[in-house]
VOVO-683373 format. One record per atom (N, C-alpha, C): y, x, z. Coordinates in pm, whole numbers, plus 50000, padded with zeros to 5 digits. Layout:
% VOVO-683373
YXZ
...
END
This chain:
% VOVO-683373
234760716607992
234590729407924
235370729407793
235960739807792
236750743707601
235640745907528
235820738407434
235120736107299
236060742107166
235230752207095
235910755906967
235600742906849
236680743206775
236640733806666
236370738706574
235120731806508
234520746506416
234600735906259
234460739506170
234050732905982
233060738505942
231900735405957
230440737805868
231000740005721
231000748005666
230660748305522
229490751305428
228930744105400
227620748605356
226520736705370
225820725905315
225540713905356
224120716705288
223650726605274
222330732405199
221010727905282
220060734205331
218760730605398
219310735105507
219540750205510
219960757105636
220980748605687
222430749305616
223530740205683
223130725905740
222710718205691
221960705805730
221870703705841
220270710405853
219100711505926
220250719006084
221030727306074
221900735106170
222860723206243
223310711206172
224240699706212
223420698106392
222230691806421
222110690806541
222290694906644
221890706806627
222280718006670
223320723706760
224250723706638
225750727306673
226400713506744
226100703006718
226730689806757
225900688206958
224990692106972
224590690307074
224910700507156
225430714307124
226020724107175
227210720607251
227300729007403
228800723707481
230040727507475
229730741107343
230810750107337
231620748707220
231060733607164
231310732106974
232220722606980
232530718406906
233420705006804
233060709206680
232370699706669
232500701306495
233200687506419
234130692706382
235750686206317
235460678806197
234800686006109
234680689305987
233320696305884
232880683105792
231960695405716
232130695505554
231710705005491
232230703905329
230660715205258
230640701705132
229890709105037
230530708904949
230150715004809
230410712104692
229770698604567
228460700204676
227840681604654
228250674904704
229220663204668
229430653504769
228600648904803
227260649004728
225780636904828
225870645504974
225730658504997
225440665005075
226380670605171
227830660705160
229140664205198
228800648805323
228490636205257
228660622805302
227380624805354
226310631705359
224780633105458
225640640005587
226210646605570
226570655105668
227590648505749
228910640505689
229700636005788
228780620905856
227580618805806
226940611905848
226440610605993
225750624605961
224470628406091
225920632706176
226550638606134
227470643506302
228290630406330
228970627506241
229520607606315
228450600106378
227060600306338
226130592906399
226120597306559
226130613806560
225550618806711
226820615906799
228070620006719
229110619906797
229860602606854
229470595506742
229680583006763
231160578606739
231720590506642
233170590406635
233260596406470
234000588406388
234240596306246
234720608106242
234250618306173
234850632606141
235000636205977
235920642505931
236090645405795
235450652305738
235110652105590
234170655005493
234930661005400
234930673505318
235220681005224
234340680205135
234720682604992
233720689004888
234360701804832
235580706004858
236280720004806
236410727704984
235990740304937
235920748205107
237690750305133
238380752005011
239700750005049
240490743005152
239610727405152
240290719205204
240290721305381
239370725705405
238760730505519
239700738405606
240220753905485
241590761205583
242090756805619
242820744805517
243990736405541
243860728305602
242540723405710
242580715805825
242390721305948
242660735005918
242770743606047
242110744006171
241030739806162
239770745606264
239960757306329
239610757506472
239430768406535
238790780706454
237450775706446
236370784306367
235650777206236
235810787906133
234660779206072
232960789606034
232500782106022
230660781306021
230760783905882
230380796005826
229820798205657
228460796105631
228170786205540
226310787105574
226010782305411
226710786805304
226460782905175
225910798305093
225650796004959
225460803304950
225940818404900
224940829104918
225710845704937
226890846504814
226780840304731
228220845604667
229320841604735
229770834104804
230890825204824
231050831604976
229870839805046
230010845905162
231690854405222
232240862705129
232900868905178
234370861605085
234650854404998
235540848204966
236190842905053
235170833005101
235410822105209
236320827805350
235390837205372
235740845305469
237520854705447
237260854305350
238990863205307
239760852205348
239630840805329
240660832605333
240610828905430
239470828005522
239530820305702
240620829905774
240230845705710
240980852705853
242180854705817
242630854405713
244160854005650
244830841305721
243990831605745
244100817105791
244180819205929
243640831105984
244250827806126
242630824306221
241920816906134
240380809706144
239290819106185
238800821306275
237740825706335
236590824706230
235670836406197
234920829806086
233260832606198
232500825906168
230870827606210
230070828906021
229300839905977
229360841605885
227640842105845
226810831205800
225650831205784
225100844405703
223600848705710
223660865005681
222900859905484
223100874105471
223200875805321
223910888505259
223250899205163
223800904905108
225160903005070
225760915305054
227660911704973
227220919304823
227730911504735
227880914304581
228120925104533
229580933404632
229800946904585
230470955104697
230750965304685
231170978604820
232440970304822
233060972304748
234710970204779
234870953604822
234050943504804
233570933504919
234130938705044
232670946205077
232680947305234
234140958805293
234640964705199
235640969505256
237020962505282
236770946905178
237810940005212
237920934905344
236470930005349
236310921805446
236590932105587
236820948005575
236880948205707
238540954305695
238830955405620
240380955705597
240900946005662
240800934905581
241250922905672
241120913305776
239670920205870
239710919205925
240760924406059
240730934106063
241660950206139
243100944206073
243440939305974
244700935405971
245260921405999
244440915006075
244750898206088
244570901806233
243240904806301
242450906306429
241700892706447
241260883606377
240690874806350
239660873706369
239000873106472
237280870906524
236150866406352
235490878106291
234580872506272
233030881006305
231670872706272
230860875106340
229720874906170
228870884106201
227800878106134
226530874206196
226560862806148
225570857006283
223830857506230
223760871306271
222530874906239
221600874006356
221010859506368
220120857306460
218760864206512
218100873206350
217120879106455
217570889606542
218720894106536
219210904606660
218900894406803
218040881006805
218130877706952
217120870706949
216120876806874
214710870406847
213910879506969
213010870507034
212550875007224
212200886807199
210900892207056
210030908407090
211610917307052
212730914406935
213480921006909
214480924407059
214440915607115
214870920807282
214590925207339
213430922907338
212280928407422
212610950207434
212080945307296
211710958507259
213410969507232
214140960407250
215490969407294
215790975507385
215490964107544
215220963407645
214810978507712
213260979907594
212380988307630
213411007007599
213891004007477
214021018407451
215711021207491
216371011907553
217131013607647
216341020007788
215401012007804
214751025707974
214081036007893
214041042807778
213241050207757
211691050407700
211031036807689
209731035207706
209101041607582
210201042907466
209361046107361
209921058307334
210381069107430
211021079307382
212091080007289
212151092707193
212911096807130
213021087707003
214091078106993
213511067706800
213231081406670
212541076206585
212281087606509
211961076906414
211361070006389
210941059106248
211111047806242
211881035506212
212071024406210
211781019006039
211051006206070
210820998105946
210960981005986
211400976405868
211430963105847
212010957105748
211660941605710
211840938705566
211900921305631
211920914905482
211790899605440
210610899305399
209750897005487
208270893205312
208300875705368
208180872605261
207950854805255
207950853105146
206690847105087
206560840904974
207830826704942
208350832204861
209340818104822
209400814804681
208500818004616
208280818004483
208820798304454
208290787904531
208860777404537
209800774604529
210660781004629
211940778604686
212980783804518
212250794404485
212820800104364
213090792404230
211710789604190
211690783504076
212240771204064
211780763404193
212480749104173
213620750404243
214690757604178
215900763204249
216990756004150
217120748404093
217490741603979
217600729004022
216610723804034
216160710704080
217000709804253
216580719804315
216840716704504
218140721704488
219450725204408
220220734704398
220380745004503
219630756204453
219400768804582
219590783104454
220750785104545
221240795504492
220690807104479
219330809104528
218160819004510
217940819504339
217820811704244
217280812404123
217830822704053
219480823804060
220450825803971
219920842204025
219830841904133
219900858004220
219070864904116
217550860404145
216330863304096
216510864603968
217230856603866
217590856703716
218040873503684
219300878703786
220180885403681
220590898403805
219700900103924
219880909104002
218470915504065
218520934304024
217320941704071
217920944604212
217640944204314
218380947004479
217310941804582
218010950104708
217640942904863
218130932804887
218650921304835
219050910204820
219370901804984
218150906705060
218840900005196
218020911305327
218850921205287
218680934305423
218380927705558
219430922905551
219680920705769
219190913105856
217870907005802
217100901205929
216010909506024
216010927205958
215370936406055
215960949806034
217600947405956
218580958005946
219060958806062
219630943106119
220330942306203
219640942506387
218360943206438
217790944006555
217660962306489
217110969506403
217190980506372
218120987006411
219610984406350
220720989706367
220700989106505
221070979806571
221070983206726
220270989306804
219020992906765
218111003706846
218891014606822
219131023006698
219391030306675
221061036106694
221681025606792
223021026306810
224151031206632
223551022206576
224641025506402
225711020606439
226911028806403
227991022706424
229001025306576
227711033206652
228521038706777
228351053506773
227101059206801
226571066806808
225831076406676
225551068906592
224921069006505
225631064406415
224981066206238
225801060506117
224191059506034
224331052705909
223631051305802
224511067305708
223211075005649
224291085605577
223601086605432
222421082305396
222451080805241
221031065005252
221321062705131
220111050805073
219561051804951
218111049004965
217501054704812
216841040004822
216921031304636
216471020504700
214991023304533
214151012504573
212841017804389
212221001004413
211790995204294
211710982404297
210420985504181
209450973004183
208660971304093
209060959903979
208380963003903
208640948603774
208870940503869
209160927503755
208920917503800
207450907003742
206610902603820
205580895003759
205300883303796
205710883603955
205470866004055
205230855404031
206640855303942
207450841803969
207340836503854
206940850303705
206370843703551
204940837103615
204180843103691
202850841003704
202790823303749
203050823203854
203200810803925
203450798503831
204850802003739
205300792403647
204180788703552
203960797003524
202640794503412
201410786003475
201030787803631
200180782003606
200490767303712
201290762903729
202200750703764
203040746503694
202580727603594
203430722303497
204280722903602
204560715603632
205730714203706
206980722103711
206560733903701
207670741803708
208780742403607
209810740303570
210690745203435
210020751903344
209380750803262
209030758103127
209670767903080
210920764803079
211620780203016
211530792103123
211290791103247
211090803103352
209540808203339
208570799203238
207110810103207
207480822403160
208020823803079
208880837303047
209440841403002
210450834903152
212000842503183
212300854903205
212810867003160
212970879803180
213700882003358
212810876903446
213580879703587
213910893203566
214960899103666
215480910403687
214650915303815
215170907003891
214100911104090
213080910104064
212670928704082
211540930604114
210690923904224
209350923604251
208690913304303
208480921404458
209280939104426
208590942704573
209410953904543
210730951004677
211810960904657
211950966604796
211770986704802
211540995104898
213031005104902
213261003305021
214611008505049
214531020705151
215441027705139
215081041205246
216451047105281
216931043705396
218111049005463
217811059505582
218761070605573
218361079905648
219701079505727
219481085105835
220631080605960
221521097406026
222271100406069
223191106606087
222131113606196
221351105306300
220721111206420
219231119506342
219151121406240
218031125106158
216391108906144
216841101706151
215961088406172
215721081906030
214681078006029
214501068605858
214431049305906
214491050105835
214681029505824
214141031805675
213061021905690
212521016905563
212431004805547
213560995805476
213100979005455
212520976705344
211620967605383
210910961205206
211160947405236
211840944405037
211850925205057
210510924704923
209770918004989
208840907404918
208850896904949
209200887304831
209200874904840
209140865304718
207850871904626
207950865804490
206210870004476
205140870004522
204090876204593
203840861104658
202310864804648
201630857204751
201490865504922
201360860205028
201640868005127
201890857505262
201630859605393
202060853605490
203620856605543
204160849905610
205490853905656
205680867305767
206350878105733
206760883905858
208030897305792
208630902505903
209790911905919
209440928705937
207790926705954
207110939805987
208690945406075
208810941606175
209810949706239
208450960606332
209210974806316
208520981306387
209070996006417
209220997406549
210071008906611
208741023306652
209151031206608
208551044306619
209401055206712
208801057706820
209361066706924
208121082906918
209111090107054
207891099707044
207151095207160
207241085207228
206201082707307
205901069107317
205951059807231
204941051407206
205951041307051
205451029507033
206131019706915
205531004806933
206111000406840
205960985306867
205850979906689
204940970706649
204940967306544
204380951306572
205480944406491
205180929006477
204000930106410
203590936606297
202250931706242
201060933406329
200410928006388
200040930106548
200330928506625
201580923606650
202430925606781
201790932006848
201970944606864
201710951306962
202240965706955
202390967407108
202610977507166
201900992207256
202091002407175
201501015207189
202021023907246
202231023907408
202621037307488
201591044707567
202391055607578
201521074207591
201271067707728
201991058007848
201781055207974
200561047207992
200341038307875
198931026607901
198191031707820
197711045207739
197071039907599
196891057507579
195331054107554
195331069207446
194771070107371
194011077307299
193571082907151
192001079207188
191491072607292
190111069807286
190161053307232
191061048607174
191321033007197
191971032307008
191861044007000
192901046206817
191911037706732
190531034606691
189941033806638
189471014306657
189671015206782
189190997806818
190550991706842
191480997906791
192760990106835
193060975006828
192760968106723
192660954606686
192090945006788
191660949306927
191150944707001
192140941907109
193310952007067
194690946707168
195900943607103
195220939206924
196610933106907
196790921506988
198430915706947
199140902107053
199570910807187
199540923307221
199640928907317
200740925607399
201550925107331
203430929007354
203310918207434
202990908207455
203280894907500
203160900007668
202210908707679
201820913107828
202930918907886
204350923007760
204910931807867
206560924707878
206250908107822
207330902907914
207740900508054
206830905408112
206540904108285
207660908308335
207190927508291
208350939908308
209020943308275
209370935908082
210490942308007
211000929207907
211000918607996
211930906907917
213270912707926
213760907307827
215240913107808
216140901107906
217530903907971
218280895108065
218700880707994
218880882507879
219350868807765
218580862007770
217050863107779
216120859007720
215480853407854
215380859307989
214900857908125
216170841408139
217210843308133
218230834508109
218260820108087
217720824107922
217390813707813
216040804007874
215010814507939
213500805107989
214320797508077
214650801908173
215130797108285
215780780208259
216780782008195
217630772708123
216690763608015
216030768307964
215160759107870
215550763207706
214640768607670
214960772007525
215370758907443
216000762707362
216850749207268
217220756807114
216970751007025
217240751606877
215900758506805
216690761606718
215420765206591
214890776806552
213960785006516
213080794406516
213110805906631
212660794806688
212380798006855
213330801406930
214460798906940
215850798306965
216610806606911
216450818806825
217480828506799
218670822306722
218380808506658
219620802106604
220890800106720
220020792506831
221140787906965
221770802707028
221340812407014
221420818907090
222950828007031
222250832306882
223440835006799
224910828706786
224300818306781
225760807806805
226490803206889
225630806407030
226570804607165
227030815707152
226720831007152
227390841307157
228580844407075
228480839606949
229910843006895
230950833106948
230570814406955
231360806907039
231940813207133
231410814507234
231460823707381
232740833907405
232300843607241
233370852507233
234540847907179
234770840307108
235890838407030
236870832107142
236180820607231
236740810207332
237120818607441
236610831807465
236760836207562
238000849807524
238190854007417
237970866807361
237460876507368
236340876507388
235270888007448
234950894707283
234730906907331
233960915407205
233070906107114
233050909106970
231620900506905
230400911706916
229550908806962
228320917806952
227790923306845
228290916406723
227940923506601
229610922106531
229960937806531
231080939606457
231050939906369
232680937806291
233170943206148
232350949006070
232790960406128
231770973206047
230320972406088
229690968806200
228330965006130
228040951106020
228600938806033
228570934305915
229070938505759
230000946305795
230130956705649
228920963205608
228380972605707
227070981505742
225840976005637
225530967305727
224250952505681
224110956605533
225620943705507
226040936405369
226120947905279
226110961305290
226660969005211
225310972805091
223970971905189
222750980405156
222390969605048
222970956104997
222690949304900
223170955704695
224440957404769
224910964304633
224570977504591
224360983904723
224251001804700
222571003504694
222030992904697
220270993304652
220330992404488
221290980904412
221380976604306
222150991104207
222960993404250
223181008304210
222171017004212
221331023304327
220531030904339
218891030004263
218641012304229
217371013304129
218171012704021
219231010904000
219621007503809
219841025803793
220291036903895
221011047403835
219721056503909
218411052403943
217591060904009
217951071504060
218911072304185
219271082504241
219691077704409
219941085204482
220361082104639
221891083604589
222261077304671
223571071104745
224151075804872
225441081204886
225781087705013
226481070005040
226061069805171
226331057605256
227811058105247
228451046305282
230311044205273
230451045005410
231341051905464
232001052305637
233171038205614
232651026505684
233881017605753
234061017505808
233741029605879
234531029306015
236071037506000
236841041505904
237481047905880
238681040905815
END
């Protein structure tokens, strides 16, 4: 089998923890990996010389990386360095796979699809929950119709990472600096992007304005204060990110998308992904599923008695990837949508097949980071940018 030759860049928790992964994959080579830590440059050419049983080269400048000319390279550092990196892979000729994350500013994402369209250079943003099982599922579904007409979509980041934050200094995690000196949706696309594709954005459909409203910030002073441990000078640090930021995009087909990121809050983990039709919806908080065919208004009141529902309707409406994937044996990390993401852009690049998530929807995504940060600093809506143009 052809194997793409790919360069990890990015040697962080995510990049790391991703080395097995990709090294046990049949569609990979991995050539090459580079941090800007060398501790975390020599961990890395470690674990993949260990699996592979053969030395591979180690970077600490991502430069060095073009200039060893990899098929593809793997971006997995952090969101500032996202679309830099990327300018220079496809100018390079280099296939990029592009870990997800807000872009800094509009004219970013218009580079990035400039030059994309002017190189033709495969890149992908490899936004894995687009292949997370209910997010299939429930595609599956409103491809046959099950939930009628879309009319309301919501989803967000909530995860407490107040940890991950503060001791962001110490673990070097480029989250601190964010939280320091930026009010925004900071990381849209882990229920932008299964969203966007219900709603066909980008084919059928467009994003046509965004209104974004954020609260103080209080979290992450709170926490510090009452954990020595924490850096002292962040008891109170003037954060900028608000602790609970609400976004509102309205869509060309007349449809709303509402994402919220909380993640400076106490709170359990979830994406509240949840699709609103005129004849039934689906909401992760519950997992469950509400159609006019199984379900009526005598059941509105005891509902909690069928959350976990959705699970019942992999029988009839597993998605084909996913019927696939059982079959074959699920493999990688948060419950496979990592493997899954990453064979698919492999797949395409080796093959030249379409990327499933285009240009302009990674423009799309990345865009709602900066034009949120505009929209709470100038309290006003925002007419959405056309890249498709």
């Amino acid at each position: 089998m052809k194997k793409l030759s790919i360069g990890v860049i990015g040697l962080g928790s995510r990049g790391y923890y991703m080395l097995p992964l990709l090294c046990g994959m049949d569609n990979y080579d991995v050539v090459c990996v580079c941090d800007r830590c060398h501790d975390r440059t020599e961990a890395g050419v470690k674990c993949v010389s260990e699996i592979y049983g053969r030395p591979i080269a180690g970077f600490d400048d991502w430069e060095k990386v073009i200039e060893y000319k990899p098929d593809a390279i793997l971006i997995i550092t952090g969101w500032e360095d996202h679309v830099k990196i990327s300018l220079a892979a496809l100018e390079a000729g280099i296939a990029v796979g592009c870990e997800v994350g807000g872009a800094y500013s509009v004219e970013d994402c218009f580079k990035l699809v400039q030059t994309q369209r002017a190189t033709g250079t495969p890149f992908m943003l490899l936004e894995n929950c687009c292949y997370g099982r209910y997010e299939m599922m429930v595609m599956n579904m409103v491809k046959q119709g099950l939930f009628g007409d879309i009319v309301n979509c919501e989803g967000g980041y909530r995860h407490d990472l107040r940890t991950e934050i503060l001791y962001g200094e110490k673990n070097r995690h480029y989250r601190l600096e964010n939280y320091k000196h930026r009010k925004c949706e900071n990381y849209p696309t882990h229920d932008l992007g299964p969203i966007a594709q219900v709603l066909d954005i980008n084919r059928s459909n467009k994003f046509m304005t965004l209104t974004s409203f954020s609260t103080r910030a209080a979290g992450l002073n709170d926490y510090a204060r009452l954990h020595e441990d924490v850096p002292a000078e962040l008891r109170d640090y003037p954060f900028e990110q608000g602790d609970v930021v609400k976004t509102v995009i309205e869509c060309a087909g007349g449809q709303l998308i509402t994402l919220t990121l909380d993640t400076t809050l106490p709170r359990p983990y979830s994406r509240n992904f949840t699709i609103q039709g005129t004849r039934g919806m689906y909401c992760e908080d519950g997992n469950f599923i509400y159609l006019d065919r199984d379900h009526d208004e005598t059941m509105h009141f005891d509902w909690p008695k069928r959350w976990n529902n959705a699970d019942t309707y992999f029988a009839e409406f597993e998605h084909p990837v996913w019927q696939k994937f059982l079959h074959d044996g699920v493999r990688g990390g948060h419950g496979g949508m990592d493997y899954l993401v990453y064979n698919d852009f492999a797949e395409c690049v080796l093959e030249g097949k379409e990327l499933p998530i285009s240009i302009e929807d990674a423009a799309c995504w990345m865009a709602v980071t900066p034009l949120s940060e505009i929209s709470i600093r100038q309290k006003k809506t925002l007419a959405f940018p056309d890249f498709s143009l």
